[in-house]
C-alpha positions, -999 to +999 in steps of 0.1 A: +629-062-181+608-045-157+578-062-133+554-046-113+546-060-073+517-052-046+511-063-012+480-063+006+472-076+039+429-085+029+421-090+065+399-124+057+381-106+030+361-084+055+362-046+065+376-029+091+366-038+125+353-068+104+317-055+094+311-063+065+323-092+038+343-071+013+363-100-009+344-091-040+355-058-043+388-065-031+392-087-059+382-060-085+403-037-067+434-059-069+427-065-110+428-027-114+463-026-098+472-055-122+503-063-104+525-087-119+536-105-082+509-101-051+518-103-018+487-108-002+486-116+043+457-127+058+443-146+036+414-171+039+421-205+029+389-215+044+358-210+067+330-231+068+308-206+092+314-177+070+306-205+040+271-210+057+265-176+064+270-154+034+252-161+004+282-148-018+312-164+000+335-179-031+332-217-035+372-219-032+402-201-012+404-161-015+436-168-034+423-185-057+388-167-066+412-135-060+438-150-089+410-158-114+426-155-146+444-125-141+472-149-122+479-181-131+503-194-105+490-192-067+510-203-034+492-201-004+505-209+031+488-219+061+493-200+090+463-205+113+444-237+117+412-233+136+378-253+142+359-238+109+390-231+087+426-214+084+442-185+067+478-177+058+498-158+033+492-160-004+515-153-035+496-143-072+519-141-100+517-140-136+553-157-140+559-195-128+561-201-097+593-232-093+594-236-059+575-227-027+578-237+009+563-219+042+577-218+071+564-216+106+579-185+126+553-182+152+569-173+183+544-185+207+512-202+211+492-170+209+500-160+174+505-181+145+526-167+120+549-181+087+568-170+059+559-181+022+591-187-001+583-187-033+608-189-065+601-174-097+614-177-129+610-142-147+627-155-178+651-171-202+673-143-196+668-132-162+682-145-124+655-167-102+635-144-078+635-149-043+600-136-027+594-139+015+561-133+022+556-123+057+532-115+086+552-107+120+534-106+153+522-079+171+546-084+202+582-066+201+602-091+217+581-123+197+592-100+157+628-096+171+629-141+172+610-135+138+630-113+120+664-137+131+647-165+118+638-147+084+674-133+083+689-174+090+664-187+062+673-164+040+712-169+045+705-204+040+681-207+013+690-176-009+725-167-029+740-137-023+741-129-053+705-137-063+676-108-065+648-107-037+617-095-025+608-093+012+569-076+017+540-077+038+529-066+070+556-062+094+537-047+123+568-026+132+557+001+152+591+016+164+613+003+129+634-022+153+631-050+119+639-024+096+675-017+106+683-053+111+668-069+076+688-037+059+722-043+079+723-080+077+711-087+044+718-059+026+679-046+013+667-015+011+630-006+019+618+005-019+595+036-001+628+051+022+646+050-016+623+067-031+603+090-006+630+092+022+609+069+049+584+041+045+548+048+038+521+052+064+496+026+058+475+016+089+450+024+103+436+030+063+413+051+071+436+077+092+472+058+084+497+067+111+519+040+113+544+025+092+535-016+091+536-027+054+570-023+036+592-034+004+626-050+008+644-053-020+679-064-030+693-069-064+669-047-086+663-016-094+628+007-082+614+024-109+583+038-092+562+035-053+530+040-049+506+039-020+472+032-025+447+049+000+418+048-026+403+015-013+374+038+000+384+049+035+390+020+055+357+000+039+373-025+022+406-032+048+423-016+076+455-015+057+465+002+028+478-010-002+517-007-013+530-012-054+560-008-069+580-013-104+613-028-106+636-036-134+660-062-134+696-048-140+713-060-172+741-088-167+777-077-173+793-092-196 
């Protein structure tokens, strides 16, 4: 069977350098993708200024006026608690979600960061999923504490022999998570497969550097795509990453 997965960091529904509330066309930007799985960082689970100040702000959490109908099964995971709300990551997904749990990784007071596990069940005939959503901090030596606590969690929480998907935004400006997620757990990054090196996709407007990636273990990448086309930085600073997989037939 094969299954298509996105992963977008929305920063809180507004533009870059945060002029402008964008969540509406984010949200019709997401249903063209049509993604079966959505990673999705920054999202806000609330904000009661922002409520009061924009006539169109949804009545409910991005996740959920982001999901619709398109996805049926939501996970959100609060990162950031503040006076008028909170954000965190969200997952979309059009198969059930069976279990979820998020997990604080910030590594400091200054940054408040998790991971969002979600299970899904792709199927009578198919393994259990195992999706980390994450969003690592900006400081080197505070990712390096993150990354070991995503690499311990996912010894502890996910078979070996059981297929995974690690995405979001990494913020890994010199690649220092990369070679440690790929020699200790044994993913590959789906863009380096298929392009030879991950894809630049921040800033969005003039992408340079190399944040949001695809880990994979356990399945097989059909296609990668990077999508620029969310017009020139107006509706996030981030680009857009999708991919196919297919999920390899059991041996008899």
């Amino acid at each position: 069977m094969k299954f298509s997965v996105a992963t977008y960091n929305i920063h809180k529904g507004f533009s870059h350098l945060t002029r402008r509330m964008v969540i509406h066309e984010l949200k019709e930007k997401l249903h063209g993708l049509s993604a079966d799985l959505v990673f999705l960082q920054e999202v806000q689970g609330a904000h009661l200024r922002h409520a009061g100040r924009y006539r169109d702000w949804p009545g409910k959490p991005q996740h959920e006026f982001i999901a619709d109908t398109m996805w049926r099964e939501v996970a959100y995971g609060r990162n950031a608690t503040y006076r008028n709300g909170h954000h965190g990551n969200a997952m979309l997904s059009r198969y059930p979600i069976v279990a979820q749990e998020n997990a604080d990784i910030s590594a400091h007071a200054f940054e408040s960061r998790g991971l969002l596990h979600c299970e899904i069940d792709l199927g009578a005939r198919a393994p259990t999923l195992h999706c980390i959503n994450v969003h690592l901090g900006l400081f080197e030596r505070g990712r390096a504490w993150q990354i070991r606590a995503l690499v311990d969690r996912i010894r502890e929480t996910v078979p070996k022999g059981a297929p995974m998907i690690i995405a979001g935004d990494f913020n890994d400006w010199r690649r220092k998570a990369d070679r440690t997620l790929t020699d200790e757990l044994g993913v590959f990054e789906v863009f380096e497969e298929v392009k030879g090196r991950p894809a630049r996709t921040f800033p969005s407007m003039l992408p340079m550097f190399r944040l949001d990636r695809i880990y994979v273990r356990g399945l097989e990448v059909v296609d990668a795509r990077v999508h620029y086309t969310f017009p020139s930085g107006r509706i996030s600073d981030h680009a857009a990453l999708a991919a196919t997989f297919e999920v390899p037939r059991r041996r008899r």
